[in-house]
C-alpha positions in Angstrom: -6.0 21.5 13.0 -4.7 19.4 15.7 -1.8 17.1 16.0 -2.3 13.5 17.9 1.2 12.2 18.9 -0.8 9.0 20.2 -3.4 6.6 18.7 -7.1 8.3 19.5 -10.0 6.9 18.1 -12.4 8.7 15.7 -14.7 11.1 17.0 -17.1 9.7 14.3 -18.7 6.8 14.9 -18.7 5.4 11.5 -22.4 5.1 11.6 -22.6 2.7 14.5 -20.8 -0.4 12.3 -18.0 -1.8 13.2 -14.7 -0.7 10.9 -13.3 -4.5 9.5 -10.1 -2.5 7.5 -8.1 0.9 6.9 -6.2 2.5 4.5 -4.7 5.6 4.5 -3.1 7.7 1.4 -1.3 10.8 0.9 -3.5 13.2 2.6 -6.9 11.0 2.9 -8.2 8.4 5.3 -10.6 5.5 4.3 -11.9 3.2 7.1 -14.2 0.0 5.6 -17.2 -1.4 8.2 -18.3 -4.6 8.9 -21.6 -4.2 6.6 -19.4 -3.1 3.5 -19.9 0.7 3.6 -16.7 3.1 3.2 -16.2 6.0 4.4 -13.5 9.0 4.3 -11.9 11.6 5.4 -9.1 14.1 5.0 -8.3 16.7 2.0 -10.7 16.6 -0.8 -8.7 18.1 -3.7 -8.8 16.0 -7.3 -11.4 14.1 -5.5 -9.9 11.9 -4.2 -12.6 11.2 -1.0 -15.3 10.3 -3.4 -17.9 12.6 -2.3 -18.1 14.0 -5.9 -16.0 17.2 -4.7 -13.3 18.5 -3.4 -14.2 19.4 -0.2 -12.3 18.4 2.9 -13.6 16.1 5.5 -12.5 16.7 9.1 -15.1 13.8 9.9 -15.6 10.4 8.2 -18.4 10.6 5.9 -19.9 7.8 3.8 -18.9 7.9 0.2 -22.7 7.7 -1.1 -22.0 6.5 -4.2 -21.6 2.6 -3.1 -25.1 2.5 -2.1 -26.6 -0.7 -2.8 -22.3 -2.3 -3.2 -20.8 -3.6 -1.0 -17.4 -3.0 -0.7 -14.6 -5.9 0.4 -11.0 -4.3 -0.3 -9.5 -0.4 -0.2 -6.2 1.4 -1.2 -5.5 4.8 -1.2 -2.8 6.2 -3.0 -1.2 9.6 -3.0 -4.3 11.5 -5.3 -6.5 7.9 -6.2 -8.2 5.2 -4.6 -9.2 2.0 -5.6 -11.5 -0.5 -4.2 -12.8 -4.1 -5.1 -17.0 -4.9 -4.6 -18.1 -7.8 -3.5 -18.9 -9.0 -7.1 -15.1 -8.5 -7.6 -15.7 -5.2 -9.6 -12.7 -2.2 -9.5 -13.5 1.1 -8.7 -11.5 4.3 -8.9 -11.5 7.8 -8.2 -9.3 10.8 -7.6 -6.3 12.4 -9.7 -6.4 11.4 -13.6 -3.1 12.2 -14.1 -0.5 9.3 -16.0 -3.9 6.9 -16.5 -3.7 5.6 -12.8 -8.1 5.3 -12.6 -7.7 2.9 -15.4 -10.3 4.6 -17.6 -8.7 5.1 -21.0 -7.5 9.2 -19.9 -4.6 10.6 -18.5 -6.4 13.7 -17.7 -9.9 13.6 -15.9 -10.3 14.0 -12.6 -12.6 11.4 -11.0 -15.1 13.1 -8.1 -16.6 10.1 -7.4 -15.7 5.8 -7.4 -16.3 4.8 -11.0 -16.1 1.1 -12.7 -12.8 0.1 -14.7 -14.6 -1.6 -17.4 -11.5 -3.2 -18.9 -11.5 -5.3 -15.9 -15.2 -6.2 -15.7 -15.0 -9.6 -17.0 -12.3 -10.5 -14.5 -13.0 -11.1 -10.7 -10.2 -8.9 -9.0 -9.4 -10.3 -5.5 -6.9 -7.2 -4.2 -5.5 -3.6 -5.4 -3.1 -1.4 -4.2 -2.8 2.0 -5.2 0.9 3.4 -5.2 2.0 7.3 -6.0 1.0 7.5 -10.0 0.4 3.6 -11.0 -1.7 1.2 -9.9 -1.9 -2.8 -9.5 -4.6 -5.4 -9.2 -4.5 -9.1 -8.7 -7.0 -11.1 -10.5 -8.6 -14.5 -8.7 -6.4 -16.8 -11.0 -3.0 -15.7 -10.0 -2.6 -13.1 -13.2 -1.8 -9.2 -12.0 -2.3 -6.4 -14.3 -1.1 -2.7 -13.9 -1.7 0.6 -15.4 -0.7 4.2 -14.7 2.7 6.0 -14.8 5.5 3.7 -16.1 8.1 6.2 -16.8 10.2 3.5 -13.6 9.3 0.5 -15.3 6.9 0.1 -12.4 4.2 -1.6 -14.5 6.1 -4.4 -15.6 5.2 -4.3 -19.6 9.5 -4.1 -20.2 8.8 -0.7 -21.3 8.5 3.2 -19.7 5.0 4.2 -21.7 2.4 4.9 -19.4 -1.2 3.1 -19.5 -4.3 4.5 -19.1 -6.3 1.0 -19.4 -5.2 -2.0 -17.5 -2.5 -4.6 -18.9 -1.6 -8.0 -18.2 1.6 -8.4 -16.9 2.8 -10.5 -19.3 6.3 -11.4 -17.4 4.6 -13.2 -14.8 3.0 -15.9 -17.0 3.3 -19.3 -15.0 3.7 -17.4 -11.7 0.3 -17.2 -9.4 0.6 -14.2 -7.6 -1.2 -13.9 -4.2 -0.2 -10.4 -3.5 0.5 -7.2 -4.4 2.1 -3.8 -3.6 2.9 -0.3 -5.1 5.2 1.7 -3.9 6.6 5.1 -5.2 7.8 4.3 -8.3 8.2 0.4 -8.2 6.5 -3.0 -7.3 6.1 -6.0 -5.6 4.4 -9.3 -5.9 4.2 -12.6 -4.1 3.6 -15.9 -5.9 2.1 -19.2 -4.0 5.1 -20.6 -3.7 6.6 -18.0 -1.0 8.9 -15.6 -3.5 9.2 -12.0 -3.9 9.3 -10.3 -7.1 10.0 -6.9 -7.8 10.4 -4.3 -10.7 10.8 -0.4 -11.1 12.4 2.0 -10.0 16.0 0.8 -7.6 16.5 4.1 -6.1 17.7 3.6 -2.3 18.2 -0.4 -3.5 14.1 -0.4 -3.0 14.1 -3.7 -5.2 16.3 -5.8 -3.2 18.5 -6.6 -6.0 21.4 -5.5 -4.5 21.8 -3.0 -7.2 20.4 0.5 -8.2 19.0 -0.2 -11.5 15.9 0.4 -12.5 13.9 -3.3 -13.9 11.2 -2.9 -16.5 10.3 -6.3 -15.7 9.5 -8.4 -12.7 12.5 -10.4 -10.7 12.8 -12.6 -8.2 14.6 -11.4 -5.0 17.4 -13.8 -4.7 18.4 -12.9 -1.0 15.3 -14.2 0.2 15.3 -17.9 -1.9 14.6 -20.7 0.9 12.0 -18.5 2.9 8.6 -18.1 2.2 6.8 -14.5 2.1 3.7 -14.3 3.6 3.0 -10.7 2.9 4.6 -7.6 1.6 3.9 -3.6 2.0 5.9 -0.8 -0.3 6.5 2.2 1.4 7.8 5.3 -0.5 11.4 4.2 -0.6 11.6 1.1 1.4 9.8 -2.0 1.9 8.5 -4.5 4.3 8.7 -8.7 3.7 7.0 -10.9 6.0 8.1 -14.6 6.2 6.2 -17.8 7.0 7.8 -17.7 10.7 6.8 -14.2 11.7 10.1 -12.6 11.1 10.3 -9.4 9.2 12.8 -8.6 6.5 13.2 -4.9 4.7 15.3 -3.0 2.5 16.0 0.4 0.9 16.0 3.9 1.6 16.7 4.0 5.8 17.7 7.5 5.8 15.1 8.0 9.0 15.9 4.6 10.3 12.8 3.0 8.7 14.2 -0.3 8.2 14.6 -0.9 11.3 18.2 -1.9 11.8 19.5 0.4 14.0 20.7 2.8 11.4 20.5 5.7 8.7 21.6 3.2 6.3 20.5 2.7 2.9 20.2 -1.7 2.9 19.4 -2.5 -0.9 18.6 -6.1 -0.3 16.5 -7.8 2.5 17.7 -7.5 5.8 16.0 -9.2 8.7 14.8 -6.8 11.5 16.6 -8.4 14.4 15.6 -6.0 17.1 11.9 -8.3 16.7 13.3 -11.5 17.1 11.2 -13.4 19.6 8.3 -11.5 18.1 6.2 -13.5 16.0 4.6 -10.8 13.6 1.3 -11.2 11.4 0.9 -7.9 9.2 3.4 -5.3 8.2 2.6 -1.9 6.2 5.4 0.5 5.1 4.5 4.4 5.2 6.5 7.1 3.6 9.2 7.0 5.6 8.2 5.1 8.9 7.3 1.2 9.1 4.6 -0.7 11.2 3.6 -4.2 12.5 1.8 -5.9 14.5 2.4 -9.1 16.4 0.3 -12.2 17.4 -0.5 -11.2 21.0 -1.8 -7.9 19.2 0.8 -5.6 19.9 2.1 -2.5 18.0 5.6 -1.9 16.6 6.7 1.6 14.6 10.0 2.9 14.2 11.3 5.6 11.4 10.5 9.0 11.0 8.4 10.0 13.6 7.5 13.9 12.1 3.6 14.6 12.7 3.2 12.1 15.4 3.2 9.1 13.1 4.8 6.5 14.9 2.4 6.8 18.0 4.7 6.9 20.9 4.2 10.5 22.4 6.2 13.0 20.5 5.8 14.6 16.8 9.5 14.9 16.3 11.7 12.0 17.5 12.7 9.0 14.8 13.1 5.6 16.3 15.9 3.4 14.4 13.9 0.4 16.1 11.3 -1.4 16.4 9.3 0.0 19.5 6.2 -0.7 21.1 3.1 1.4 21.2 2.5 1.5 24.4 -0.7 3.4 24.6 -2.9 0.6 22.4 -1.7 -1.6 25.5 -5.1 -2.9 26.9 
């Protein structure tokens, strides 16, 4: 097994296609191509690859069972995966455990991408797999969510878990365009530019200024008067995106991944001020490091940077800020 300290690109070439999207979980890879085909890599145990075993992958191979789908959207999770087909169609696979699939058991393993019927009549436009629960976002604004909710991370007002898909009843009037799952909470943007959160507070993940755990979704009040964009959970911590390019986040920073400069815990929004004069277009919060990327198409990590992650070199060093990948400079 080798280490890469700095961004390589695959050895396989993905079948010739073009990769459009990525996701990567807890210990598997998925890369999306232009023609709609998935494929995967990484540790196969619970099946979570979706080659119907659980054989690892050192190579991306196509998951076989989306021939004749095409697939538009992917998220791995820590053990699952979900993904949308172009007929707007949720599939999952991987651990069974807490009803994350969606299929009615809290138990099965799934070795390869199966249909969530209780969503079939609805045309799901994104998912997002988090550690045991999951979340998708339906075309009219509704969200539903199913899986562990011992946090309060589905958003029902209780801690019962779900095996099947349920409305989230506490957003009624909001349109949600976006979604996110993090360890053991959630996120959500409506159309009119506010965050909403609910879960589990530990580190002040919520943004609530507080540590206590919401079983239903709330407005984050430190960022009224600017509009989100987009939003990414990470483990502990999140990442906000406003209108204007500037990046907010808040939580656990005990590797510096907020950004700020610090080992500090922040448990509501803070903008990253080390990327002012940096207009940004996508954010995604790992386990404990952050990552965006900015107009002119330039990288930015900082956080814990064990196993290489943050792509500047080294598999050791944490960066408290925002740095530059230098080597996907062209």
């Amino acid at each position: 097994m080798t280490r890469v300290n700095t961004p390589t690109p695959l050895p396989s070439p993905l079948g010739g296609e073009r990769a459009v999207s990525v996701s990567a979980g807890g210990y598997q890879s998925f890369a999306l191509t232009s023609s709609g085909a998935l494929w995967s890599c990484g540790v196969g145990a619970y099946g979570r690859l979706g080659h119907g075993d659980q054989q690892n992958q050192v190579l991306a191979k196509q998951i076989e069972a989306f021939a004749g789908q095409r697939v538009v959207a992917v998220s791995a999770g820590d053990v699952h995966t979900l993904a949308i087909t172009a007929d707007g169609a949720v599939w999952s696979w991987g651990s069974g455990r807490t009803g994350k699939l969606g299929h009615g058991t809290d138990l099965s393993n799934q070795w390869e991408p199966k249909k969530v019927e209780a969503l079939a009549s609805k045309r799901v436009v994104a998912v997002s797999a988090g550690y045991c629960h999951s979340l998708a976002l339906i075309a009219d604004g509704v969200v539903f969510s199913w899986g562990e909710g011992e946090s309060g991370c589905l958003g029902h007002g209780t801690k019962r878990n779900r095996s099947r898909p349920g409305k989230i009843e506490a957003l009624e009037g909001q349109h949600v365009i976006a979604v996110s799952a993090g360890r053991s909470y959630s996120l959500a943007v409506t159309a009119n530019g506010a965050l909403w959160s609910w879960g589990d507070a530990c580190f002040g993940s919520l943004g609530h200024n507080d540590h206590l755990n919401h079983l239903l979704p709330k407005k984050i009040d430190a960022l009224a008067g600017h509009r989100v964009v987009a939003v990414s959970a990470g483990l502990h911590h999140n990442l906000a995106l406003t209108a204007d390019g500037t990046v907010w986040s808040c939580g656990g920073g005990y590797f510096g991944q907020l950004g700020h400069g610090d080992g500090q815990c922040h448990p509501q929004p803070k903008k990253v001020e080390a990327l002012a004069g940096q207009r940004v277009v996508a954010v995604s919060a790992g386990s404990e490091h952050s990552l965006t990327v900015t107009a002119n198409g330039a990288v930015f990590t900082w956080g814990g940077g064990m196993y290489g992650c943050l792509g500047h070199g080294d598999g050791i060093a944490n960066a408290l800020l925002p740095k530059k990948v230098e080597s996907l400079e062209l």
